[in-house]
Structure formats: structure tokens, C-alpha cells
C-alpha positions, 0 to 999 in steps of 0.5 A, a space after each residue: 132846698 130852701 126857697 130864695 125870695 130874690 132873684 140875686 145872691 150873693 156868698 158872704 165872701 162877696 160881701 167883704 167889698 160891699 160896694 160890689 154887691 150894692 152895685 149888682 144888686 142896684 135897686 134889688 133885695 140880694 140874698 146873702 149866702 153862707 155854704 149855699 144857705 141863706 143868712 141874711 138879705 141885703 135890702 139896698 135904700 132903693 129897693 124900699 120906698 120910705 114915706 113918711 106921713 103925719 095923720 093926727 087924731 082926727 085924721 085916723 078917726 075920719 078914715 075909721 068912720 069913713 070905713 066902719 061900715 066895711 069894718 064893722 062884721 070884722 069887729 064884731 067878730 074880734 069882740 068874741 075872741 
């Protein structure tokens, strides 16, 4: 039995009306079902959180100095691979 990674499905006959299954989904992923597997997931806009940031150069390089102390066993590590 495959494993669902939400709490609502819906069949692929459902989603000829796919108002319906936006509005029982509200602001959740939905499983789309075909003969009881899983096809596809429905993911509506409010489900996901967009956030768009601009960071320049100079912003990544200050976060990377800033952090290189935790990161710097992890890129050691990496050189040898």
C-alpha cells in the first residue's frame, strides 16, 4: 500500500470540476488518486508560502564569512570528494 503525504485525495473523476477539489482542499496539498494510486498532488497557491528575496553578491559573501567557522569541517570534507 503506497503511503499518502496528505491528509486529503481526491479520484481524477473529481477533478473534472476542479473548483470542488480547490475548495475541499482549502489551503492544503491534496492527492490525486487514479484506481486508488497516486498520479499526481494538488498543491493550491495557499498551500505554499512565496517569498521572493533579491540578496547581491555582497550579501551571500557576508552570510558565508559570517557562517564559515560552522562551515568550515563541512568544506574541508567536500574537498576530498
Amino acid at each position: 500500500m503506497e503511503t499518502l503525504l496528505t491528509k486529503k485525495a481526491a479520484s481524477l473523476t473529481e477533478l473534472r470540476e476542479p473548483g470542488k477539489v480547490l475548495e475541499y482542499a482549502g489551503h492544503t496539498p491534496v492527492a490525486i488518486l487514479n484506481r486508488n494510486a497516486v498520479v499526481a498532488y494538488l498543491v493550491p497557491a495557499g498551500a505554499v508560502n512565496i517569498t521572493h528575496t533579491k540578496a547581491s553578491t555582497d550579501d551571500v559573501l557576508a552570510a558565508f564569512d559570517r557562517r564559515s567557522k560552522v562551515l568550515e569541517p563541512v568544506l574541508d570534507y567536500l574537498k576530498d570528494k
